[in-house]
N, CA and C atoms of all chains as a GROMACS GRO file, in nm:
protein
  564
    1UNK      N    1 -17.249   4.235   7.330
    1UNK     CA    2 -17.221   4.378   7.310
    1UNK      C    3 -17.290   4.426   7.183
    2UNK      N    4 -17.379   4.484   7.160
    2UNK     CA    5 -17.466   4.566   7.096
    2UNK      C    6 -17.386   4.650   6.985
    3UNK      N    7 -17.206   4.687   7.047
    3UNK     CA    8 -17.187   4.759   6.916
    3UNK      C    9 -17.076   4.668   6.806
    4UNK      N   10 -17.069   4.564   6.853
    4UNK     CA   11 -16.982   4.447   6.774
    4UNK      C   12 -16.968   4.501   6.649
    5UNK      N   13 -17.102   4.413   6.598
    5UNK     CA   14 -17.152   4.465   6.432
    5UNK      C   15 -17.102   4.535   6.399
    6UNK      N   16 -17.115   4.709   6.461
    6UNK     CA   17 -17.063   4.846   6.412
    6UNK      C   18 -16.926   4.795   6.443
    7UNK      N   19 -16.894   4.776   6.541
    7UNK     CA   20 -16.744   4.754   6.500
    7UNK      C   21 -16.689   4.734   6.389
    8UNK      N   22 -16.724   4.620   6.352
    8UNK     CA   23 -16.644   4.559   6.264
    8UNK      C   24 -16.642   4.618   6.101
    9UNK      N   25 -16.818   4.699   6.122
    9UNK     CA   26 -16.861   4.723   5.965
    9UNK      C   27 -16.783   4.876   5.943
   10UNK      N   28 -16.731   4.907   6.020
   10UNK     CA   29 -16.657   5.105   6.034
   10UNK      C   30 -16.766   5.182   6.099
   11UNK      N   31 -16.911   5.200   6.027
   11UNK     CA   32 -17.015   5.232   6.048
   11UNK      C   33 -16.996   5.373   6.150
   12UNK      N   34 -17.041   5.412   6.232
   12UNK     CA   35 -17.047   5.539   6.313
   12UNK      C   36 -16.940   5.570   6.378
   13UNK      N   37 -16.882   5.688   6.432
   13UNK     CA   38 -16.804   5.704   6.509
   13UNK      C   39 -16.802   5.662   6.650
   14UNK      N   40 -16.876   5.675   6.703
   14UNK     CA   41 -16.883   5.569   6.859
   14UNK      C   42 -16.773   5.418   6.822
   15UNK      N   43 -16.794   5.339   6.697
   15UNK     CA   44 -16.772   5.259   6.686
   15UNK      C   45 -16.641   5.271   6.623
   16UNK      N   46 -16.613   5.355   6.539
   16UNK     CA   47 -16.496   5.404   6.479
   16UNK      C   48 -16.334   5.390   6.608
   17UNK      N   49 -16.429   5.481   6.692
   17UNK     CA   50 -16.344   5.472   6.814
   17UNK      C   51 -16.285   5.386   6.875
   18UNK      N   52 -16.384   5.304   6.915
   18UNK     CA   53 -16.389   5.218   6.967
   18UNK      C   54 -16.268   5.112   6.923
   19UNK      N   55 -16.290   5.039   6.781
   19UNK     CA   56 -16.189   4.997   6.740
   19UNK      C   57 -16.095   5.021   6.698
   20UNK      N   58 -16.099   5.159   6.712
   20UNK     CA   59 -15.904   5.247   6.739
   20UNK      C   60 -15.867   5.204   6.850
   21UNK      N   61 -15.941   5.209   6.979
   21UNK     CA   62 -15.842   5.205   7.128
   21UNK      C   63 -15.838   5.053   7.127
   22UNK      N   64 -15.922   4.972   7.037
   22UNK     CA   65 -15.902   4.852   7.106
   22UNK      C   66 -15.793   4.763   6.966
   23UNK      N   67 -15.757   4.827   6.885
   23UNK     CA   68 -15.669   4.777   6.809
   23UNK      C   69 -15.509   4.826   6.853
   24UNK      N   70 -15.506   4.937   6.897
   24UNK     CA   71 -15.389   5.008   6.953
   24UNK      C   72 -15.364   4.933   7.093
   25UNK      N   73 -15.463   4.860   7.124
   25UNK     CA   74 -15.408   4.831   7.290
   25UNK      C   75 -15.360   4.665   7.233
   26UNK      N   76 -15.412   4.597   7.174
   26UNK     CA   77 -15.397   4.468   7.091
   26UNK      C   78 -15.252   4.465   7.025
   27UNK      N   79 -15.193   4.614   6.948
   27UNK     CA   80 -15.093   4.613   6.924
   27UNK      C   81 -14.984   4.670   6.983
   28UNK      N   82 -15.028   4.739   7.122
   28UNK     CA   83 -14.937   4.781   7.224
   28UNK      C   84 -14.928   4.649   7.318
   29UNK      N   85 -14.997   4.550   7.322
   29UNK     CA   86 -14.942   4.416   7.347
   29UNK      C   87 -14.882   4.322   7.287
   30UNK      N   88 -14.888   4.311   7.145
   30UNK     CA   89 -14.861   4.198   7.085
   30UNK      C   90 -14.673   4.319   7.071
   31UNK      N   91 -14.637   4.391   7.092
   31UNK     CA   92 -14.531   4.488   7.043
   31UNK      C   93 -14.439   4.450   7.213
   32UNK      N   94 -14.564   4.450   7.321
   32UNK     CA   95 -14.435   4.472   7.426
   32UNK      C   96 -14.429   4.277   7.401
   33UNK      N   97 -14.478   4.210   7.359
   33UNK     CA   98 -14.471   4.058   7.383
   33UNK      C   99 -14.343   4.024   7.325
   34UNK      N  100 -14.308   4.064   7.180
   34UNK     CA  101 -14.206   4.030   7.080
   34UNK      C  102 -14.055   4.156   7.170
   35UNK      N  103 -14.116   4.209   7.259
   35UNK     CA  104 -13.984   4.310   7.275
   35UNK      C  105 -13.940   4.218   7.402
   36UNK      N  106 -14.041   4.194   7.488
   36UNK     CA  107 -13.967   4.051   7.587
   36UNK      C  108 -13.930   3.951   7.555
   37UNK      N  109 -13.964   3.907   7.422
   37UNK     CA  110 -13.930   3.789   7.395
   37UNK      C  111 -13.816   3.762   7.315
   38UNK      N  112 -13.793   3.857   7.229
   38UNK     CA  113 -13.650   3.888   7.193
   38UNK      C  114 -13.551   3.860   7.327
   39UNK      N  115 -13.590   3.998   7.410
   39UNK     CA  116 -13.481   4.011   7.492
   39UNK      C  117 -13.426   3.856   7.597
   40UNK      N  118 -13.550   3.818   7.648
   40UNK     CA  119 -13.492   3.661   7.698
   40UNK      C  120 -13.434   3.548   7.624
   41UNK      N  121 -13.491   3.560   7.497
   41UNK     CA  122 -13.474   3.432   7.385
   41UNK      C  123 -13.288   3.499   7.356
   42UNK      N  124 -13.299   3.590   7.326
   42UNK     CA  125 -13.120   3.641   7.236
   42UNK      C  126 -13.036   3.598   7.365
   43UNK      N  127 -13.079   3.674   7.482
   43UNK     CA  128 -13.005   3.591   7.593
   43UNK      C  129 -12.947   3.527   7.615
   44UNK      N  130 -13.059   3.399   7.555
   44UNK     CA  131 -13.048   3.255   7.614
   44UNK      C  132 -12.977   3.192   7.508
   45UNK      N  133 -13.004   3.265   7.423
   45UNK     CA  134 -12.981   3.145   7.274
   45UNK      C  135 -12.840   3.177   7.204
   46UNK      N  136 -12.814   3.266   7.192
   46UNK     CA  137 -12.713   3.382   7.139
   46UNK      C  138 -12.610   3.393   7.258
   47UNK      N  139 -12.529   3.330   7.297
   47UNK     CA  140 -12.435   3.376   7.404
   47UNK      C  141 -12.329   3.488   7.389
   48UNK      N  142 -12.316   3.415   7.249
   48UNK     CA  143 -12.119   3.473   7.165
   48UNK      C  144 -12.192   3.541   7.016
   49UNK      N  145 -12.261   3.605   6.990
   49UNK     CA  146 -12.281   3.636   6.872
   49UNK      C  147 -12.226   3.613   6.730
   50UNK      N  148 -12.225   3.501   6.657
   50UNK     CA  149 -12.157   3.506   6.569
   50UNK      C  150 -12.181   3.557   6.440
   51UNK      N  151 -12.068   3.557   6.291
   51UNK     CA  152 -12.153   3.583   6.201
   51UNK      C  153 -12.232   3.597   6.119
   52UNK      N  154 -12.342   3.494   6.182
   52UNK     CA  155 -12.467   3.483   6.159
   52UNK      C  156 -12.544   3.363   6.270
   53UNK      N  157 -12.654   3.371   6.235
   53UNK     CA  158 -12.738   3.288   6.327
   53UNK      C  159 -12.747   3.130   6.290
   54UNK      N  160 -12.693   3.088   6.363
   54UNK     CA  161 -12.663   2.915   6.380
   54UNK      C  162 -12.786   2.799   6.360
   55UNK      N  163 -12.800   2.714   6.298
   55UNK     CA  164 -12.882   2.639   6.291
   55UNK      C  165 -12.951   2.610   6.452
   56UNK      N  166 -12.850   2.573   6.545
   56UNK     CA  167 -12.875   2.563   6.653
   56UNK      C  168 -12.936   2.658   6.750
   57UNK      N  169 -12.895   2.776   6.740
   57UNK     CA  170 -12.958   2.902   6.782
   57UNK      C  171 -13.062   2.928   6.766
   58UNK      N  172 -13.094   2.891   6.630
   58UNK     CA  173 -13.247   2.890   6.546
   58UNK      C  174 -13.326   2.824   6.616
   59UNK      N  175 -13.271   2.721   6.631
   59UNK     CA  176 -13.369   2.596   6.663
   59UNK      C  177 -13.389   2.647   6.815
   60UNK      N  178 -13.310   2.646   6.903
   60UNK     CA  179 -13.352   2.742   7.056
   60UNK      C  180 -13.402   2.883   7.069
   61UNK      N  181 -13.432   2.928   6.934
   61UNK     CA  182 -13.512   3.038   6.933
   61UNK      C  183 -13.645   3.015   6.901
   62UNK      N  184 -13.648   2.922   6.879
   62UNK     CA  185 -13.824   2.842   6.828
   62UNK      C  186 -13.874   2.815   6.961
   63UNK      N  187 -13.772   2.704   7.097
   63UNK     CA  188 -13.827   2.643   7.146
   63UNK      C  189 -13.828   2.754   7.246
   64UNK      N  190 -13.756   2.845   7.284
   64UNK     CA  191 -13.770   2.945   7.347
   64UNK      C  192 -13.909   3.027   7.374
   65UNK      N  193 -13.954   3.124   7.219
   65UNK     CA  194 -14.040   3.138   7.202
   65UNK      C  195 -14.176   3.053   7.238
   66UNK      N  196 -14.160   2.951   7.216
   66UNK     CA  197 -14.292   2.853   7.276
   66UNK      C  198 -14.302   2.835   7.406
   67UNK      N  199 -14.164   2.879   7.496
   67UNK     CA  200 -14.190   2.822   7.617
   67UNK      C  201 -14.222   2.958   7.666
   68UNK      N  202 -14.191   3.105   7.621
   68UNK     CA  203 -14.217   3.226   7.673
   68UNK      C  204 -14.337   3.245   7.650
   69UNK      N  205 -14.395   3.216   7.533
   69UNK     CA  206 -14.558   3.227   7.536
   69UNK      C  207 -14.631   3.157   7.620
   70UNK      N  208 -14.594   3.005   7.635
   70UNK     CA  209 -14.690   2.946   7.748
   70UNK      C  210 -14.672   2.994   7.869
   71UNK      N  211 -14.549   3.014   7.898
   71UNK     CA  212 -14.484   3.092   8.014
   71UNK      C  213 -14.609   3.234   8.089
   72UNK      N  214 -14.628   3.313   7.942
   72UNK     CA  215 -14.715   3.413   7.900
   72UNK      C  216 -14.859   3.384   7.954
   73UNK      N  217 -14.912   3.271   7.919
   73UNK     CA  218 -15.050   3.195   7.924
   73UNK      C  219 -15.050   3.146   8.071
   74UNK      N  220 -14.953   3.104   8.118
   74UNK     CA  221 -14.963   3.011   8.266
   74UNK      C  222 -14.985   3.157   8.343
   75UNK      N  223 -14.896   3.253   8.348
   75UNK     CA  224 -14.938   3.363   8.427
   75UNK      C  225 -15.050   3.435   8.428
   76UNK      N  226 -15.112   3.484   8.315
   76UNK     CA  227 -15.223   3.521   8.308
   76UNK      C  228 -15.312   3.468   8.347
   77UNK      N  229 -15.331   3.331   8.303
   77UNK     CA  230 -15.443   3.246   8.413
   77UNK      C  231 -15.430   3.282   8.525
   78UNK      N  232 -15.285   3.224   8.636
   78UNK     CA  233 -15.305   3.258   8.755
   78UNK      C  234 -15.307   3.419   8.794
   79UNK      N  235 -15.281   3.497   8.764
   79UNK     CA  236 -15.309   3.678   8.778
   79UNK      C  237 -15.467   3.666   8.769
   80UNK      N  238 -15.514   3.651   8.671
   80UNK     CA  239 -15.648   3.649   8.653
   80UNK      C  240 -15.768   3.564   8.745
   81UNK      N  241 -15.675   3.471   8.761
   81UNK     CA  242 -15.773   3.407   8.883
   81UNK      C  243 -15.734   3.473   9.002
   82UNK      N  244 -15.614   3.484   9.046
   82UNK     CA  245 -15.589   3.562   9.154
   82UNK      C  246 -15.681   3.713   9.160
   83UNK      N  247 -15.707   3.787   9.072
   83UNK     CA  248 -15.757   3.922   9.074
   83UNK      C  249 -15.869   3.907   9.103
   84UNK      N  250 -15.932   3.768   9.036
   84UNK     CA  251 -16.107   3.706   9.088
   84UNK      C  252 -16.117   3.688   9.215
   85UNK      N  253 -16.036   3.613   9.280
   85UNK     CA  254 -16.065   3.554   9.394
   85UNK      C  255 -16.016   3.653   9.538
   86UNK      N  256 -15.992   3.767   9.482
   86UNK     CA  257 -15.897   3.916   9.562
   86UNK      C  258 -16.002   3.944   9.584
   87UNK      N  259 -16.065   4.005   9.435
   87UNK     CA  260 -16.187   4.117   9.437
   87UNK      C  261 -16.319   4.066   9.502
   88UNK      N  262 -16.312   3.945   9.484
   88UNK     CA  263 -16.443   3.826   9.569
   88UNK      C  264 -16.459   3.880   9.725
   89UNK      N  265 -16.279   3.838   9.798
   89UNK     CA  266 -16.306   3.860   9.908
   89UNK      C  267 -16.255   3.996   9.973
   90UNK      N  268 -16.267   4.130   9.879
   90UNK     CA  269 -16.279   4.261   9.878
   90UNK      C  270 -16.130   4.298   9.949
   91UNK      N  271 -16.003   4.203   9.881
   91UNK     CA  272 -15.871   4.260   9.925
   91UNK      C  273 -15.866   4.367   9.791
   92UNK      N  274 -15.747   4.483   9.814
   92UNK     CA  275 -15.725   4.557   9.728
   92UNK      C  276 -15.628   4.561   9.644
   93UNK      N  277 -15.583   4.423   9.626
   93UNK     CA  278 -15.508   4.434   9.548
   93UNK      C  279 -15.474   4.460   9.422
   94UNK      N  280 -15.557   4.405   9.365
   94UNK     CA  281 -15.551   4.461   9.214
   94UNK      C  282 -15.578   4.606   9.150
   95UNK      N  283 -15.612   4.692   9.257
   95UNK     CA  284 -15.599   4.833   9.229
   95UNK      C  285 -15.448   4.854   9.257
   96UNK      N  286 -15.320   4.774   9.338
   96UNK     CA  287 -15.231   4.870   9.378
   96UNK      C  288 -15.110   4.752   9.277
   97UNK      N  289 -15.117   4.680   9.210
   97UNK     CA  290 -15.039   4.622   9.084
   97UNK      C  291 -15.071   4.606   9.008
   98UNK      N  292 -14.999   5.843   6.637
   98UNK     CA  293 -15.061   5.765   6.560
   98UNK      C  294 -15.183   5.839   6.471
   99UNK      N  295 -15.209   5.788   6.342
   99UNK     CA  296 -15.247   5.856   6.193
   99UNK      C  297 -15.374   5.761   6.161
  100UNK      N  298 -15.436   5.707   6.277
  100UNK     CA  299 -15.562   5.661   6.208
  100UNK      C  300 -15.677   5.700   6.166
  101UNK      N  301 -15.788   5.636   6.162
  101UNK     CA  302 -15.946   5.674   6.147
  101UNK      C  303 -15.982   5.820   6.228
  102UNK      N  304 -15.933   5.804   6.333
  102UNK     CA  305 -15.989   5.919   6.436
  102UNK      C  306 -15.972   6.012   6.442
  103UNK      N  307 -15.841   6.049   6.346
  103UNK     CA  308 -15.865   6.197   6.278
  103UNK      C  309 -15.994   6.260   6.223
  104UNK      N  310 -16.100   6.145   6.148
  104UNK     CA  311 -16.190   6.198   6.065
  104UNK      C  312 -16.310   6.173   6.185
  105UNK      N  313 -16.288   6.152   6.302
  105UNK     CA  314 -16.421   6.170   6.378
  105UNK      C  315 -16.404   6.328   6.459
  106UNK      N  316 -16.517   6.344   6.426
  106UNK     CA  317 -16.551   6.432   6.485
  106UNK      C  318 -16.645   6.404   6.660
  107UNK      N  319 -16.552   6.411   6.725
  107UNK     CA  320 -16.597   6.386   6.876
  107UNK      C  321 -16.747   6.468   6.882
  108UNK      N  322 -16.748   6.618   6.870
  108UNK     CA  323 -16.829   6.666   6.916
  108UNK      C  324 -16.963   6.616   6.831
  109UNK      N  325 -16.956   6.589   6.801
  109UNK     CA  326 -17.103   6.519   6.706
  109UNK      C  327 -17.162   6.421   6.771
  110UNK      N  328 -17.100   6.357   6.866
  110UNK     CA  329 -17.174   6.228   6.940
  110UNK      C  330 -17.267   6.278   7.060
  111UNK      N  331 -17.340   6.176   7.022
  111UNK     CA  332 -17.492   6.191   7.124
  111UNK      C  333 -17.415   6.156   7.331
  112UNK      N  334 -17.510   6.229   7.373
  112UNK     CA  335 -17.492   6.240   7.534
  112UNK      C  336 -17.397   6.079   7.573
  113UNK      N  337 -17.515   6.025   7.506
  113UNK     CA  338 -17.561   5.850   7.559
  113UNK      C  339 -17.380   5.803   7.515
  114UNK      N  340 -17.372   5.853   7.366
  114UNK     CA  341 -17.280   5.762   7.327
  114UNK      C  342 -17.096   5.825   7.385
  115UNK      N  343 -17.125   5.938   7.420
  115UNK     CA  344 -17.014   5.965   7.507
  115UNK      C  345 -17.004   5.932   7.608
  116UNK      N  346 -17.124   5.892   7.697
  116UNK     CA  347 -17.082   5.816   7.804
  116UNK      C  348 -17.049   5.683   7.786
  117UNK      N  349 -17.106   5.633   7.717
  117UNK     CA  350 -17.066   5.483   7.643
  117UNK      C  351 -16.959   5.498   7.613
  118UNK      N  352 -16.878   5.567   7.595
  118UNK     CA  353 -16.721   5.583   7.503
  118UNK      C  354 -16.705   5.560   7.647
  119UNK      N  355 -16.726   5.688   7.748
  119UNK     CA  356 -16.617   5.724   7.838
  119UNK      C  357 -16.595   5.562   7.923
  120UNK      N  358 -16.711   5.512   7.932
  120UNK     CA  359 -16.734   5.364   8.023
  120UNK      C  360 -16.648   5.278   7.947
  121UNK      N  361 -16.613   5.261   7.819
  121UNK     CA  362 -16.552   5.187   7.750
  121UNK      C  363 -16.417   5.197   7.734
  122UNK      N  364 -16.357   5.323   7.754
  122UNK     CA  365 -16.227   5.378   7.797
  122UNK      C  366 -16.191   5.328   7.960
  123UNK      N  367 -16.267   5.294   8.020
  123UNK     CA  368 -16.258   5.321   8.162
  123UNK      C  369 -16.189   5.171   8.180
  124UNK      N  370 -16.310   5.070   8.098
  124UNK     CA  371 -16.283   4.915   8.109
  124UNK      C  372 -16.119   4.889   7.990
  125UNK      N  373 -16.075   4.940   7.915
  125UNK     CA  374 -16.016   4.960   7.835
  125UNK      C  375 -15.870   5.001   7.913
  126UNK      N  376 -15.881   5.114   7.994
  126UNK     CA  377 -15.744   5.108   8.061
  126UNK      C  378 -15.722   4.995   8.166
  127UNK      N  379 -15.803   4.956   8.254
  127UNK     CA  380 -15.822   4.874   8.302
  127UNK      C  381 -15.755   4.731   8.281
  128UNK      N  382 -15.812   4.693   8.184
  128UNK     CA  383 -15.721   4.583   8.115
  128UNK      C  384 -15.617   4.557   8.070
  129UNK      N  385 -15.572   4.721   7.968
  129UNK     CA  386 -15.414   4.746   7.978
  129UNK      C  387 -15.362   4.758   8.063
  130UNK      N  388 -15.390   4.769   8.190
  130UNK     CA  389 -15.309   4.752   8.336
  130UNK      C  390 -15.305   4.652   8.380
  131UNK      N  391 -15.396   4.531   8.350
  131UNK     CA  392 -15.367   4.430   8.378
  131UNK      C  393 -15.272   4.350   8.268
  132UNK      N  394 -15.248   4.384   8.187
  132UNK     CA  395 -15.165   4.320   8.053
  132UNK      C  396 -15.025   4.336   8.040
  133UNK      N  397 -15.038   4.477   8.129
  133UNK     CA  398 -14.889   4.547   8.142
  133UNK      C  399 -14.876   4.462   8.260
  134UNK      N  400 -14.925   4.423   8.414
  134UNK     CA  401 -14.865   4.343   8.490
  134UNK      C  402 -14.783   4.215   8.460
  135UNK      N  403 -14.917   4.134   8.372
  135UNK     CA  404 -14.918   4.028   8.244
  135UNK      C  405 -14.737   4.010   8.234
  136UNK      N  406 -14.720   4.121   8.153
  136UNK     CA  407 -14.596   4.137   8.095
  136UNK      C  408 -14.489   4.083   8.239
  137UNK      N  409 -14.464   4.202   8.322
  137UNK     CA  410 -14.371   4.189   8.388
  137UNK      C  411 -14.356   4.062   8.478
  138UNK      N  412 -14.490   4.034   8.501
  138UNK     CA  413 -14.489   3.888   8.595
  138UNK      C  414 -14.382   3.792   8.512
  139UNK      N  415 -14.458   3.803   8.388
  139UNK     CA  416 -14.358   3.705   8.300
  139UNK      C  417 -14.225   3.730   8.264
  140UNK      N  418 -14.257   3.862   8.247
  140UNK     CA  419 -14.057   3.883   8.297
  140UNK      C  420 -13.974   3.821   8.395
  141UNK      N  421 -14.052   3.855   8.509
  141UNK     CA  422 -13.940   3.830   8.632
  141UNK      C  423 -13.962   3.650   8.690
  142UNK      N  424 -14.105   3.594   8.624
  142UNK     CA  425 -14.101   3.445   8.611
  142UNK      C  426 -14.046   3.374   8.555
  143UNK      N  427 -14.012   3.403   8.395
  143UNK     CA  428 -13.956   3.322   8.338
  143UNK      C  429 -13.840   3.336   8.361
  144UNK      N  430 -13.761   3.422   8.387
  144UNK     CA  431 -13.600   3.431   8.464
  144UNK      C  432 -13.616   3.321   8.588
  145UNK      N  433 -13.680   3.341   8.655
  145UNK     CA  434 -13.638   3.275   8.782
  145UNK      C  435 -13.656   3.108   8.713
  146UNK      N  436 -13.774   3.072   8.702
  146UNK     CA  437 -13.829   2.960   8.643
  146UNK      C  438 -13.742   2.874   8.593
  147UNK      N  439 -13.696   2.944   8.445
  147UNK     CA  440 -13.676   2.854   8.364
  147UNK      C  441 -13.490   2.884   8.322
  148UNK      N  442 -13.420   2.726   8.368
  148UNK     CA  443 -13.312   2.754   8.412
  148UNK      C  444 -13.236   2.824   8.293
  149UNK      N  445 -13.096   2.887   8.351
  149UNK     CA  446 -13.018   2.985   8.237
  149UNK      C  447 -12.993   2.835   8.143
  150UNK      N  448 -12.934   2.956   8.032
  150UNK     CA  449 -12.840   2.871   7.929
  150UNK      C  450 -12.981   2.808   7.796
  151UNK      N  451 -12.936   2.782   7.705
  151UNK     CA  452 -13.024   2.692   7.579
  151UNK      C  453 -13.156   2.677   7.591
  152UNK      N  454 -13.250   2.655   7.530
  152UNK     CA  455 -13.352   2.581   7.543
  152UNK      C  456 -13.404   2.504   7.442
  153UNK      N  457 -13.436   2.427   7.495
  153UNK     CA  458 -13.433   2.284   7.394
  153UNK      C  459 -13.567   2.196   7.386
  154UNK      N  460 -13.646   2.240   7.502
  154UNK     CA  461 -13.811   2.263   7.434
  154UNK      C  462 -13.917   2.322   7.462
  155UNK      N  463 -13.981   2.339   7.404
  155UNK     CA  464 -14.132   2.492   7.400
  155UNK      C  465 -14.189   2.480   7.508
  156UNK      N  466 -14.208   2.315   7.538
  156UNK     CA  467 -14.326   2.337   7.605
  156UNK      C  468 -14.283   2.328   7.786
  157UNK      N  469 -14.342   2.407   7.889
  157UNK     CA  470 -14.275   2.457   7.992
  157UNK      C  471 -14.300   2.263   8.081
  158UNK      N  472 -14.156   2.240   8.143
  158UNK     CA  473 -14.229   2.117   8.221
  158UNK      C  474 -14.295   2.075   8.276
  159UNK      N  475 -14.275   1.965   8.383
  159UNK     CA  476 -14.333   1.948   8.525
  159UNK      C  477 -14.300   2.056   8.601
  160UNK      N  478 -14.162   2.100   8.592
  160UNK     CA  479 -14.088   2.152   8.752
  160UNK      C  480 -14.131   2.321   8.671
  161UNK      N  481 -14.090   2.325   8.568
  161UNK     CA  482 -14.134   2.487   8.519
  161UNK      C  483 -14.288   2.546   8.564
  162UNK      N  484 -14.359   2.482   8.516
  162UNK     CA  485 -14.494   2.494   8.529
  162UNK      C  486 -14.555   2.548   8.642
  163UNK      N  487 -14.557   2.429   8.742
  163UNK     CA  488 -14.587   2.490   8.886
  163UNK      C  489 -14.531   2.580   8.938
  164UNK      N  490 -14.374   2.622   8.892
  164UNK     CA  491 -14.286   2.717   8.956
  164UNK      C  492 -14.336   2.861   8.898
  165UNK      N  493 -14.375   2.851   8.740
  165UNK     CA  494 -14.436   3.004   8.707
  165UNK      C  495 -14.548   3.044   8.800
  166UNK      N  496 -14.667   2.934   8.821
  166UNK     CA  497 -14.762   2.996   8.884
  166UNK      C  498 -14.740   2.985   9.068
  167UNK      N  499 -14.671   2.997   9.100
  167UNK     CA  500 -14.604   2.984   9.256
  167UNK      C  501 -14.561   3.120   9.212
  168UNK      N  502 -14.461   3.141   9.137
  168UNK     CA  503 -14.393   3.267   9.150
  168UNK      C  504 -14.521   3.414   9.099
  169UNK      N  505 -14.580   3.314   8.992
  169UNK     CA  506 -14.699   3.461   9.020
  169UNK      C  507 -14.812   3.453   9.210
  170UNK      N  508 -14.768   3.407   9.245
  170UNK     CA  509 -14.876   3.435   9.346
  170UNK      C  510 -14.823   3.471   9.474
  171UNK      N  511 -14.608   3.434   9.483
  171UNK     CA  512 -14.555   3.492   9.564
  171UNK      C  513 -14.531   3.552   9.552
  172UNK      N  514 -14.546   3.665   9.413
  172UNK     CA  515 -14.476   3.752   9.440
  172UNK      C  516 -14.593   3.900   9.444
  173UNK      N  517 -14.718   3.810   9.425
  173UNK     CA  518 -14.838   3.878   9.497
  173UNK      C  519 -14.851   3.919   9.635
  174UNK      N  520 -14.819   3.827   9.671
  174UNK     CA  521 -14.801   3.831   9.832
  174UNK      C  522 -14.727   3.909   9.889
  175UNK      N  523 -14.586   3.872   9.794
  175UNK     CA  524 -14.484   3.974   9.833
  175UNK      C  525 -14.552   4.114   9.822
  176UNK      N  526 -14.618   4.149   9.760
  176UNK     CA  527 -14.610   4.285   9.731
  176UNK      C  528 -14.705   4.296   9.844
  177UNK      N  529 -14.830   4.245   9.847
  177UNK     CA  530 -14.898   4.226   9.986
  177UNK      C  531 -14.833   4.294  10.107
  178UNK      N  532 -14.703   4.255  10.103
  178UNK     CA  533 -14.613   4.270  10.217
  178UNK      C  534 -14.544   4.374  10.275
  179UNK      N  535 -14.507   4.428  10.137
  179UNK     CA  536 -14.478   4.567  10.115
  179UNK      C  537 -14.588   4.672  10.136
  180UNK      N  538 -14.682   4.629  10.091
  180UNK     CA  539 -14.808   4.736  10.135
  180UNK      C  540 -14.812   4.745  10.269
  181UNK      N  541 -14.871   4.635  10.314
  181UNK     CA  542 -14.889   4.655  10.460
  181UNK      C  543 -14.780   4.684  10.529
  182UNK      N  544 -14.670   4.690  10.499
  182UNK     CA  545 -14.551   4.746  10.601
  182UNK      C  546 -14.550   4.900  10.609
  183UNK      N  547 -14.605   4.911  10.472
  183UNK     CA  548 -14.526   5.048  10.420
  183UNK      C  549 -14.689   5.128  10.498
  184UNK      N  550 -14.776   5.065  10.514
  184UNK     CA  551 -14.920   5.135  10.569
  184UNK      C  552 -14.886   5.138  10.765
  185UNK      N  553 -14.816   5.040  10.797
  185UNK     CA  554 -14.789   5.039  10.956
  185UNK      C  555 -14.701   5.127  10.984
  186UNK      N  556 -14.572   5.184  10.874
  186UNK     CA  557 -14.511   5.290  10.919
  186UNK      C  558 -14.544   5.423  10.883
  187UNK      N  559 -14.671   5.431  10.832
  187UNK     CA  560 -14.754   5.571  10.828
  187UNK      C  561 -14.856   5.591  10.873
  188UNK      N  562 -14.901   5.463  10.925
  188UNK     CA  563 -14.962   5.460  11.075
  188UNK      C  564 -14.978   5.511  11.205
   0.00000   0.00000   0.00000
């Protein structure tokens, strides 16, 4: 990509832009990631709320988190290969999810 | 949002580079639609997947593993399913 460089250096507005929509979409993901991951991890980990957070809780909020991110990673692979191998053999799916 | 792009001035850009924007917006939503699926797949996977109650380690198992990517591809299908039903009764 030809406007990388400018990216990164501020340099022109084309490029200015550019790394507005693509920092806002970076942090409109990394924002909905921590808002799912809260919500399954407190779930799981947190049954009875007490007054305060438990060594143990802690510790299943770590392993939680690790398993929601790979969780995160295993799907995207398969979505992503699935959307390849759709658009290959010209099903429409990935326009209608 | 209060960033940089207040101080651009859109109308100043060359033909070329507004279409370059607009093509770059185009691939740009694009991907956020696929990120936003991203999301929910993993919503409604890791519920099913990975059993209730504690968790006690990061990394997803044997039986987890294959079950996330099964459930992303049935529930591709599923939707598959729904389309085409919903296209035979407006048929």
């Amino acid at each position: 990509m030809d406007s990388f460089g400018g990216a990164l250096g501020g340099g022109d507005p084309k490029s200015q832009i550019m790394r507005q929509v693509q920092q806002e979409a970076a942090m409109q993901n990394a924002r909905m990631l921590v808002e799912k991951l809260n919500e399954h991890c407190f779930d799981r980990c947190v049954p009875k709320p007490g007054a305060s957070l438990s060594k143990g809780e802690e510790g299943c909020f770590t392993a939680c988190m690790e398993k929601y991110m790979s969780a995160w990673n295993t799907v995207s692979k398969t979505y992503v290969a699935r959307i390849q191998k759709e658009s290959q053999s010209g099903a429409a799916l990935s326009n209608t999810f | 949002m209060s960033g940089p792009l207040a101080n651009v001035d859109v109308s100043k850009l060359s033909d070329r580079d507004k279409q370059e924007l607009q093509q770059f917006v185009v691939n740009e939503s694009q991907k956020a639609r696929i990120q936003s699926s991203i999301h929910s797949l993993t919503d409604v996977c890791f519920k099913k997947c990975i059993p209730a109650g504690g968790v006690k380690n990061g990394k997803l198992d044997k039986y987890e593993e294959p079950c996330v990517r099964q459930c992303v591809d049935r529930f591709l299908d599923a939707n598959l399913v729904v389309l085409r039903e919903l296209e035979r009764l407006r048929g």
